[in-house]
N, C-alpha and C positions, 0 to 999 in steps of 0.2 A: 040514556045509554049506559049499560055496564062498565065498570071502568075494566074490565077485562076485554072488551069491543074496542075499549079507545084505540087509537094508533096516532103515530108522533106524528104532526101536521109537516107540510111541506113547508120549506123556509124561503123568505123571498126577501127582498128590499122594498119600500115603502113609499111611495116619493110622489107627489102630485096627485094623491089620490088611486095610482097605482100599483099593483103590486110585481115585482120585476124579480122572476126565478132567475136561473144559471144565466143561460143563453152564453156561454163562452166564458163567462168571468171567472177568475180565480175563484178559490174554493176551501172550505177547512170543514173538517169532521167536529160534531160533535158530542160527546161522550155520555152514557150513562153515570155519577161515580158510583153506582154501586154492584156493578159489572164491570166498568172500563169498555164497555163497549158501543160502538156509534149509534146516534139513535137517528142523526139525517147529517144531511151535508147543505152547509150555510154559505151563499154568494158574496163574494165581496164588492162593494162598492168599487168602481173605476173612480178616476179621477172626474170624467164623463157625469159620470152619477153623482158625485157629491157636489159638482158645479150646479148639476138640475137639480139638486135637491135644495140647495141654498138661491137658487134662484127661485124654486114655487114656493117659498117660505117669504121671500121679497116681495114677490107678487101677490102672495096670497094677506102680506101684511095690511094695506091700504085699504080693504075691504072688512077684515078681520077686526081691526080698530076699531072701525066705524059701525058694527057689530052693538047691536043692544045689553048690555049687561042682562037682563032678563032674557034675551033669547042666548048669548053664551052659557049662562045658566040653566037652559033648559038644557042642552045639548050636552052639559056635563052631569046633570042630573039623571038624564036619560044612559048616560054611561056608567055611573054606579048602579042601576037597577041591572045592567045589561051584566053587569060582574056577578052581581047576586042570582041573576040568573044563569048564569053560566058558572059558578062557582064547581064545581065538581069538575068540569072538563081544565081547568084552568088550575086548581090546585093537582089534580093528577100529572099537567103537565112541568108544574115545579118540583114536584118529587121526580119527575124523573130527571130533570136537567140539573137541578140541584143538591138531590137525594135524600133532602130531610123529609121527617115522618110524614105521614098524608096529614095528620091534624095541624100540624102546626102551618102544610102548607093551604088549608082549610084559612086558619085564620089571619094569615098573609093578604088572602083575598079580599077577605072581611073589613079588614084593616085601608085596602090600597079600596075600595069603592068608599068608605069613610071618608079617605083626600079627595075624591071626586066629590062627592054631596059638602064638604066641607068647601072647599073652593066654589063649588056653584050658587053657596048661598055669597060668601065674600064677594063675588064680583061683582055684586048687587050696592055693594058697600064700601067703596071704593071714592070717599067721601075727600071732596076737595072745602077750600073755608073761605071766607071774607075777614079780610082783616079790620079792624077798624080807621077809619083814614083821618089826617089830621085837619083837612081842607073840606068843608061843602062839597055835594054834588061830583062827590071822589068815590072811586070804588077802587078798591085795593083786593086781588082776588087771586088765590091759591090751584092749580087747575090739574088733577092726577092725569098724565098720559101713559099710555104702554111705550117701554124703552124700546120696542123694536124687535127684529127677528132674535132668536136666542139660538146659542150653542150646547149643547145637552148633553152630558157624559156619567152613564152610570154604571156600575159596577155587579156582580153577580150575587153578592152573598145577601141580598134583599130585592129579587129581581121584579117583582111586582111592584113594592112599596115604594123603592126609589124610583124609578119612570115616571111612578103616578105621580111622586110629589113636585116630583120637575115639571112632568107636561099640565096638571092640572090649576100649579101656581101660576103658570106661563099664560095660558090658555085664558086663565079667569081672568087675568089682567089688561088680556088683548092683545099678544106675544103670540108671534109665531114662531115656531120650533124645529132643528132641526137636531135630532138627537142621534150619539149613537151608545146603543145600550152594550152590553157587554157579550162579546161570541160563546162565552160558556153556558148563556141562557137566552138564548132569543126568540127562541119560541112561547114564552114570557112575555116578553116586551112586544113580537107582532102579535099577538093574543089580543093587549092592550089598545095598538093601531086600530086594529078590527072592530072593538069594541066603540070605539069611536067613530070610527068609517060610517059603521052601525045606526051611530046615534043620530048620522046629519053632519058631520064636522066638514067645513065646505074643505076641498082638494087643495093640495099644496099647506093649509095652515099646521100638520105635523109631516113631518118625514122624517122615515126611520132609515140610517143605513148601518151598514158594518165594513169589516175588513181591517187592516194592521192600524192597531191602535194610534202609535205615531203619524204615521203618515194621513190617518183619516184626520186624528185630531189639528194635528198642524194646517191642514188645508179649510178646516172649518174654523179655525180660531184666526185665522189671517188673514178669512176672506173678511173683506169694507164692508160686506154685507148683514154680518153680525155685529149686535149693537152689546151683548149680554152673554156672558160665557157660566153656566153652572155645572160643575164638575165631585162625583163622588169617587173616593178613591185612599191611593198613598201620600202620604206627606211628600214624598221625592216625588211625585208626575204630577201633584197638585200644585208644587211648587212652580214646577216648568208651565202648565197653564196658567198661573198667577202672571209670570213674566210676557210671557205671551198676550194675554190677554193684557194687560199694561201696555204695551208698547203700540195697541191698537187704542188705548183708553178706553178700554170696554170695560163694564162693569163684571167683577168677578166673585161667586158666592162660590164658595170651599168646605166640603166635608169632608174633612182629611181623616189618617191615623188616630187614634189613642191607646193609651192604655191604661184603663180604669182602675183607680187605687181605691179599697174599701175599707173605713177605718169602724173597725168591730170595738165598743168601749167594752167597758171590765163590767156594768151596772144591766147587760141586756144576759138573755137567755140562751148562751152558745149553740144550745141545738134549733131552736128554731131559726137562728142568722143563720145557720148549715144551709136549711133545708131550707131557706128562700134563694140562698145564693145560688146555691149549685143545681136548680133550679135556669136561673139568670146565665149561670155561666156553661149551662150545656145546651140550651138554648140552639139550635140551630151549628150544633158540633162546635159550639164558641165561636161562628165564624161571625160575626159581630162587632162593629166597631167599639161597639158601648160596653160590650163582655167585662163584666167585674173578673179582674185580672189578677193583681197585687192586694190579697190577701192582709191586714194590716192587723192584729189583734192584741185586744190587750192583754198582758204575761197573765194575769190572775185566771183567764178564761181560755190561753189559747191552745191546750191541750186537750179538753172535750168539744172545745169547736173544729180542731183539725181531726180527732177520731171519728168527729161527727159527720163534717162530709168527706171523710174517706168511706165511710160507711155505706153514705146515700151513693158516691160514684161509684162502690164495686158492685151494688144491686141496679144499677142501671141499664137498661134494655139496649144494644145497642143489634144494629140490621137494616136490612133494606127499608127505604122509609114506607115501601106498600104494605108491610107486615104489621100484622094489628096487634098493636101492643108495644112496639120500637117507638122508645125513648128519644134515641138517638139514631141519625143516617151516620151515612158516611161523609168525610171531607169532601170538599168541594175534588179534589183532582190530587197529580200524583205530588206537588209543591208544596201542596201545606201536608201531608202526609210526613213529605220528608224536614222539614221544619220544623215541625212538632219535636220529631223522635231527635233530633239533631240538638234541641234546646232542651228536653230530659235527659239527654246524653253528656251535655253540658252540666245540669243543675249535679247528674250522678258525681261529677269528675271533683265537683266546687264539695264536695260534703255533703249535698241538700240528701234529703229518703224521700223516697217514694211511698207514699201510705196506701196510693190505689192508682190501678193501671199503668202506664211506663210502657205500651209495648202495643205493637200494630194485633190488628183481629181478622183471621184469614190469610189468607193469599189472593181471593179477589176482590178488587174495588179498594176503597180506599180505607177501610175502616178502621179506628185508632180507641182504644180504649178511655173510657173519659179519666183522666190522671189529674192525682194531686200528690204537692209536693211543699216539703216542709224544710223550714231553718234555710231560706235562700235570704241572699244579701245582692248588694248592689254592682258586684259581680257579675253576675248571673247572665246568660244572655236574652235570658226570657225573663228580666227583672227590666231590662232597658230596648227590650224589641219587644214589639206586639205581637202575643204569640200567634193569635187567630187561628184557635181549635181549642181543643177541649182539654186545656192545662191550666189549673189553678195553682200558683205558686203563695204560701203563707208564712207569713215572718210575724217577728214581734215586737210592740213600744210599752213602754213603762211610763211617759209622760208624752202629755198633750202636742210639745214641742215638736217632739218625736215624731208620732203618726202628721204632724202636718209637712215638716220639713220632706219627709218620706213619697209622702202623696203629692207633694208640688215638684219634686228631684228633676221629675225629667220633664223635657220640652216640649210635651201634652198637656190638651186638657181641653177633652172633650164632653169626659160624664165623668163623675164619681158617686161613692155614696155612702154613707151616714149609718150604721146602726147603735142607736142611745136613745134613753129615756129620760134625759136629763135636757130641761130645757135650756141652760147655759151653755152645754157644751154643744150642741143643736146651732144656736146663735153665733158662735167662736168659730164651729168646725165651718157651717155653711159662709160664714163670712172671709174664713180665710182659704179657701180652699180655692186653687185658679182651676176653676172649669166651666167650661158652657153649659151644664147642668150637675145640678147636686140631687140627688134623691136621698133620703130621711126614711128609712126604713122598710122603705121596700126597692124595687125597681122597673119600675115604668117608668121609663125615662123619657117617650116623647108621646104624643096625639094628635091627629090635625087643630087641633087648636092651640097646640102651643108652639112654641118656638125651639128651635133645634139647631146645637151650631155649636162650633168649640174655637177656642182662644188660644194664644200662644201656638204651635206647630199644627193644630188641628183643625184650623181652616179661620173662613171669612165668613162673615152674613150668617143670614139665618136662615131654614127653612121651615115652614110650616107655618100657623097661627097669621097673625095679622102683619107681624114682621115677617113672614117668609112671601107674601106676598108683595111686601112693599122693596123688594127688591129685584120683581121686572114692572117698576116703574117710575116715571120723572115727574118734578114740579117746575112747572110753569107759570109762571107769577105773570100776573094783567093788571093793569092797573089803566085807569080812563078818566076823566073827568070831561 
């Protein structure tokens, strides 16, 4: 089909294998950002509905366990081919709900059927052990179980990739899910239901719902029903499901806040660090957890490294994401819009310049200029808030001490990253650095194969890799003679 044919799908709730339109329920618009205008109108979940939807997740558990790891495997197999085939309709549909470029929403796709065939080979692999016992005719034995229905909450500004890594971790494990993904993109996330529905996935073992974040969440994190709460998000609501999810002793995996410090040494090539970063950091309008953020350079370099990507930001394409050739969309909604320009407004007041952008684009939708800004200090409010969009703020260290005290200041630490060619400070920087991932010269910060997670304010657990999986599941120890 033409993507000039498509039209925005009808939005429903998910539950038992079901798909359940309005029929009376409250209700909220969803938006274009690169219009501001509605593209369907999304049901909310009753309370009704989230009891049913945590209950065919209970019921559907029992059976779902007991589930062959090679045929859970087929069935998430069959739902990566099902993305790759339907990739076109489903990247069209994240440009419009999210508004980044069609390409980038291209390899979103690409990316989030990766976690599906990535999972479907792991559940295969889900290896328990024998211990060795001190007595004859002893067997001392290790036994992997799935922990039980899960709680699923994810966030908009990766509305593909984060679903899939929840529901597909969940899933391979023997975990039934009930999720609720984020209202600003959900035709996204039932895209993914469907895909599934698709494959064989027996009824009740996912259920998608929505409606007011608090109140959905609160009822699905308190019900006895859930054994596992995984939540993407802010450090403040990550925190309130931490407690929550405690006081039930449920198991809790957190992908909270950051904001990525990048320490540029004096020994590397300033224009090409430019032109990887701001690459990285315009990425999806910087709405990105992982968004190299805090600019860190060393004085000998950090004046052709800040010309340099002021350069690459003011030739930056920025437009609707369906226009061929757009770099950049718009922000997500009119919040980070005003965020943005409210913390260059700040950096103006503190002394900081502006070398490129500083100022909205249009009057409709949300579109913001990719901006970088120079000589900002600790001050700043976008040196200690996470900007999320498309603001590179760059400062300067003269010694090693420096850029690390710098990059460890605040109570993140999710990603950061590294550019040197110097194998010593390589060893010193990654060792000292608190975060859940360091990248060394480039930035690809995570894959289904490896592990994803941050320390200090920026969450729990891991997701992805063989640790993201071992955390919807229990050990069981037997032991017989």
């Amino acid at each position: 089909m033409s993507m000039d044919a498509m039209e925005y799908p009808r939005l429903a709730l998910y539950i038992n294998g079901e798909w359940l339109e309005g029929a009376g329920r409250a209700a909220s618009e969803v938006l274009n950002p690169a219009t501001a205008l509605p593209l369907g109108v999304l049901p909310h979940a009753t309370d009704a509905d989230i009891d049913a939807a945590l209950q065919a997740a209970n019921a559907a558990f029992a059976a779902w366990r007991r589930t062959a790891p090679l045929q859970r495997s087929a069935i998430l197999r069959n739902a990566a081919q099902l993305l790759r085939e339907r990739s076109e309709t489903l990247s069209w549909i994240i440009t419009q709900e999210l508004g980044k470029p069609l390409a980038e929403s291209r390899v979103e796709v690409s990316k989030a059927a990766e976690l599906f065939d990535w999972s479907a080979e792991e559940s295969r692999r889900i290896y328990g052990r024998i211990i060795p016992a001190r007595e004859p005719r002893t067997r001392q034995m290790v036994i992997p179980e799935p922990i039980g229905p899960v709680a699923a909450f994810s966030g908009w500004n990766a509305p593909a990739i984060t679903p899939s890594r929840k529901i597909a971790s969940a899933l391979a494990a023997g975990c039934t899910v009930v999720i609720k993904p984020a209202e600003e993109t959900p035709a996204t996330a039932l895209f993914l239901a469907r895909v599934l529905h698709d494959s064989g996935l027996p009824a009740g073992v996912l259920n998608m719902v929505f409606g007011d974040p608090g109140r959905v969440s609160d009822r699905m994190i308190q019900s006895p029903l859930i054994r596992a709460v995984t939540f993407t998000g802010s450090t403040a609501i990550g925190t309130k499901v931490a407690q929550m999810a405690a006081a039930g002793l449920k198991r809790s995996v957190l992908e909270l806040g950051g904001h990525a410090p990048v320490l540029v040494f004096g020994d590397v090539d300033p224009a090409v660090a430019a032109a990887t970063l701001i690459q990285a950091k315009l990425r999806n309008a910087g709405q990105i957890c992982t968004s190299p953020t805090r600019m860190l350079v060393h004085e000998s370099i950090a004046e052709p490294f800040a010309r340099s990507m002021a350069e690459h930001a003011r030739r930056w394409r920025v437009g609707p994401g369906m226009e061929e050739g757009v770099q950049m969309g718009p922000l997500a909604n009119s919040r980070r819009l005003e965020a943005i320009q409210s913390m260059v407004e700040d950096g103006r007041s503190r002394g900081g310049q502006v070398l490129a952008g500083g100022e909205r684009v249009g009057a409709r939708g949300y579109f913001y200029q990719p901006t970088v800004m120079q000589s900002y200090d600790d001050t700043w409010r976008a040196a200690n808030v996470e900007p999320f969009g498309p603001l590179a703020i760059i400062g300067t260290f003269s010694t090693f001490d420096q850029a690390i005290a710098e990059a460890n200041r605040l109570p993140f630490g999710l990603a950061a990253y590294v550019f040197t060619n110097q194998a010593d400070i390589i060893v010193d920087a990654t060792d000292a650095i608190e975060s859940g991932t360091v990248c060394v010269n480039h930035c690809l910060h995570s894959l289904p194969e490896t592990p994803f997670g941050g320390v200090k304010q920026s969450g729990l657990g891991k997701e992805g890799g063989v640790e993201g999986l071992s955390e919807f599941t229990q050990f069981k120890y037997v032991t017989q003679r």
